[in-house]
N, CA, C and O atoms as a DFTB+ gen file, in Angstrom:
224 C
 N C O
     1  1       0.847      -1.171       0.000
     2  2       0.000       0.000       0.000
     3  2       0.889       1.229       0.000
     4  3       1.841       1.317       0.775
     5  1       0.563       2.213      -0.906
     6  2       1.249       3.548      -1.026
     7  2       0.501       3.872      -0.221
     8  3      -0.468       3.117      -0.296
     9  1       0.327       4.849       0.824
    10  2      -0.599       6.329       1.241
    11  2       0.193       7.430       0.839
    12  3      -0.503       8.328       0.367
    13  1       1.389       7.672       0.860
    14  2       2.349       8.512       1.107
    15  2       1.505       9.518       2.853
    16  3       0.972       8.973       3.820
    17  1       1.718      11.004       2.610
    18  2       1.599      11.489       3.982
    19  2       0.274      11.828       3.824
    20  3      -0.139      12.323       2.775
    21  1      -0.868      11.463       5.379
    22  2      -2.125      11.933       5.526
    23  2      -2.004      12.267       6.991
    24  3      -1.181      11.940       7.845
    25  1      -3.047      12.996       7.012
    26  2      -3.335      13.978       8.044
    27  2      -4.563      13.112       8.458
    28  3      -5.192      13.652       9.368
    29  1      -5.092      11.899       8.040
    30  2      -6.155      11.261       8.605
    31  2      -5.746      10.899       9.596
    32  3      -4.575      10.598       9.827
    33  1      -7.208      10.855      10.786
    34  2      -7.053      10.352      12.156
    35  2      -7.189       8.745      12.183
    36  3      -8.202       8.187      11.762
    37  1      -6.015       8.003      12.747
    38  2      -5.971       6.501      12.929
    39  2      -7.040       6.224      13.779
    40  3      -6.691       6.664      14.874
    41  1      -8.332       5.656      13.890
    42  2      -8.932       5.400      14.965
    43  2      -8.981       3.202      15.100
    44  3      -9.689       2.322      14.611
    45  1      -7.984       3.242      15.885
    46  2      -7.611       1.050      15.474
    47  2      -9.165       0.410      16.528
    48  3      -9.383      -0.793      16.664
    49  1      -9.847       1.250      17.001
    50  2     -11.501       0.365      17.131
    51  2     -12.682       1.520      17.703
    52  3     -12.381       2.682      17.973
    53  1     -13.818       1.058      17.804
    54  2     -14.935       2.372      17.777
    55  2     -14.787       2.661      19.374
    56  3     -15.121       3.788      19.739
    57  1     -14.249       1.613      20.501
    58  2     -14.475       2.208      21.647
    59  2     -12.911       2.769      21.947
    60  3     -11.967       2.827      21.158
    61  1     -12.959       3.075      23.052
    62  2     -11.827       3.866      23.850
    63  2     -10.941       2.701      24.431
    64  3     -11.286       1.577      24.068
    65  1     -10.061       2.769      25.116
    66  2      -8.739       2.033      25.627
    67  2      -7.103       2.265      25.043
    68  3      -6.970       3.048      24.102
    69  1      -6.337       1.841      25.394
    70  2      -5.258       2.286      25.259
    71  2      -4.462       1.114      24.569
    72  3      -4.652      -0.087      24.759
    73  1      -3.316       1.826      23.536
    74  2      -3.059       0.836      22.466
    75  2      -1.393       0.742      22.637
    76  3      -0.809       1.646      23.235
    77  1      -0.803      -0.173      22.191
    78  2       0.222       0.119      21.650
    79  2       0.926       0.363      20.545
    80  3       0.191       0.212      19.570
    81  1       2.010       0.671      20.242
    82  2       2.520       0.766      18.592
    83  2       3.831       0.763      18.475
    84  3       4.666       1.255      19.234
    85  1       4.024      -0.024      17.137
    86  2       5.564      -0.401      17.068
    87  2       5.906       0.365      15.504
    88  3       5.261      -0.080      14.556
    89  1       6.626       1.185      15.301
    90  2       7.100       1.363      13.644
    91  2       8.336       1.262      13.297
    92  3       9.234       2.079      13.498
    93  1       8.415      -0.232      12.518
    94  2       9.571      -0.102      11.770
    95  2       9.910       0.970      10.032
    96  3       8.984       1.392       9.341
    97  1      10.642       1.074       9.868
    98  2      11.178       1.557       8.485
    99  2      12.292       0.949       7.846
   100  3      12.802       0.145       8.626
   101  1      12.918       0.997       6.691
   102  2      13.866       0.503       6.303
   103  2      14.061       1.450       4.425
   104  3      13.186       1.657       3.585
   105  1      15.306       1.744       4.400
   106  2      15.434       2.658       3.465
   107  2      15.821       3.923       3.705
   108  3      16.023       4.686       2.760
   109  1      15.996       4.363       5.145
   110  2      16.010       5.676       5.299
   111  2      17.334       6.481       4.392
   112  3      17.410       7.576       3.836
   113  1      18.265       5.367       4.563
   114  2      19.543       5.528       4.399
   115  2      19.782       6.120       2.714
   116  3      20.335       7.140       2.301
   117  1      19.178       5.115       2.078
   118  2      18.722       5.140       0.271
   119  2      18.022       6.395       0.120
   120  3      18.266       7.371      -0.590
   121  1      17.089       6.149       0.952
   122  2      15.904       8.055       0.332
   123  2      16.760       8.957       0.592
   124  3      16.863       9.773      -0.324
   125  1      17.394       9.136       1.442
   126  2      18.469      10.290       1.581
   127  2      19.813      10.399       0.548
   128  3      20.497      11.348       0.165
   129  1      19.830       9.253       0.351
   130  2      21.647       9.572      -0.921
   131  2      20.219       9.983      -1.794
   132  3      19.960      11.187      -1.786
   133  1      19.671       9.465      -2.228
   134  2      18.256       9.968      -3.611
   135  2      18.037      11.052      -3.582
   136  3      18.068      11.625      -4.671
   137  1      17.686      11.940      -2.250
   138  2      16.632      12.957      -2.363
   139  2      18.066      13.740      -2.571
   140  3      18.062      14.370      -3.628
   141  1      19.135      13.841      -1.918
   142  2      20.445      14.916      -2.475
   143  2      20.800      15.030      -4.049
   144  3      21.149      16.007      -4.713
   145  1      20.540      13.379      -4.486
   146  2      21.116      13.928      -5.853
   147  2      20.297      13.754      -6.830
   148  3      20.821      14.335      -7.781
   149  1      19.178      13.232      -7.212
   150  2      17.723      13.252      -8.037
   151  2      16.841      13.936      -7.354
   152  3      16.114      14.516      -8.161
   153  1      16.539      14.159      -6.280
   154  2      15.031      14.983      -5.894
   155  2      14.554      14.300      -5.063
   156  3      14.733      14.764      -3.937
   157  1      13.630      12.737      -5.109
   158  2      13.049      12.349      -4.211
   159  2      13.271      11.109      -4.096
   160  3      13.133      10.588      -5.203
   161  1      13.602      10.219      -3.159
   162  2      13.569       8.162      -3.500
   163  2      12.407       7.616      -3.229
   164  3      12.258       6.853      -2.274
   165  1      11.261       8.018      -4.212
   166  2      10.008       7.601      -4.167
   167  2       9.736       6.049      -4.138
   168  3      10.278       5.449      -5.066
   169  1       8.985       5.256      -3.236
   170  2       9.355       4.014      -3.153
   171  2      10.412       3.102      -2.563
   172  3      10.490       1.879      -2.679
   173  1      11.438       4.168      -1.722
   174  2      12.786       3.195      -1.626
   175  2      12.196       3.388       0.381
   176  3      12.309       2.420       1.134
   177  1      11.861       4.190       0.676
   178  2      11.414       4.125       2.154
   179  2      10.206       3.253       2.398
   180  3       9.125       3.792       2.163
   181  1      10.189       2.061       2.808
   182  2       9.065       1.367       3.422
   183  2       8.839       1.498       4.891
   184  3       9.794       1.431       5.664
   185  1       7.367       1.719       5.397
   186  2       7.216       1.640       7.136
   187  2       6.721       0.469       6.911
   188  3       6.468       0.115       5.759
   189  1       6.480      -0.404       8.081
   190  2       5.622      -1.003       8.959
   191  2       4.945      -0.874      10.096
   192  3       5.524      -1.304      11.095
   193  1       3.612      -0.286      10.278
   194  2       3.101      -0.096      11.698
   195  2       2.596      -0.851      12.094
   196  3       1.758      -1.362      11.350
   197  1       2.720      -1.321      13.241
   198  2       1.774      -2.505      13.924
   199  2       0.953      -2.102      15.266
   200  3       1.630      -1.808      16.252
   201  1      -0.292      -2.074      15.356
   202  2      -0.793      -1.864      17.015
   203  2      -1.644      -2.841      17.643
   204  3      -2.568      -3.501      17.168
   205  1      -1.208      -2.808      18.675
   206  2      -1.907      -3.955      19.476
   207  2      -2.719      -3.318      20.878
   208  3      -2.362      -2.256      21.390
   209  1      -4.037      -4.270      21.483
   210  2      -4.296      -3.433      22.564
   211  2      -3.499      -3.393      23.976
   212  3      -3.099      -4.486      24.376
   213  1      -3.285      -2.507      24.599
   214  2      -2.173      -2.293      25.949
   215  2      -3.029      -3.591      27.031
   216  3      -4.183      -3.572      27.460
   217  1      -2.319      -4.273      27.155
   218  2      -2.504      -4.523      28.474
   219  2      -3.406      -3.821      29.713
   220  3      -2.872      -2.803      30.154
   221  1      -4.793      -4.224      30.405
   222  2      -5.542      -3.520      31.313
   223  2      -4.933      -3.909      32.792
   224  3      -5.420      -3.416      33.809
């Protein structure tokens, strides 16, 4: 999945409680030699977010 950047609100279920979250990335290193000498490394930065519910 592309999104690239949104300003949408994550809501991960309809009631309330407290979550956790883990984000990996990989590429940071690549988009940066890219974005200095072509412009942008569209595609070379991948995340992974994962959330789970916290512990009560």
């Amino acid at each position: 999945m592309h999104a690239g950047r949104s300003d949408t609100l994550i809501t991960p279920a309809d009631s309330g409680g407290s979550w956790r979250v883990r984000v990996g990335c990989v590429g940071r290193a690549a988009a940066a030699a890219l974005s200095e000498g072509e412009g942008t490394g569209l595609g070379v930065e991948r995340y992974l977010v994962q959330f789970w519910p916290a512990p009560s």
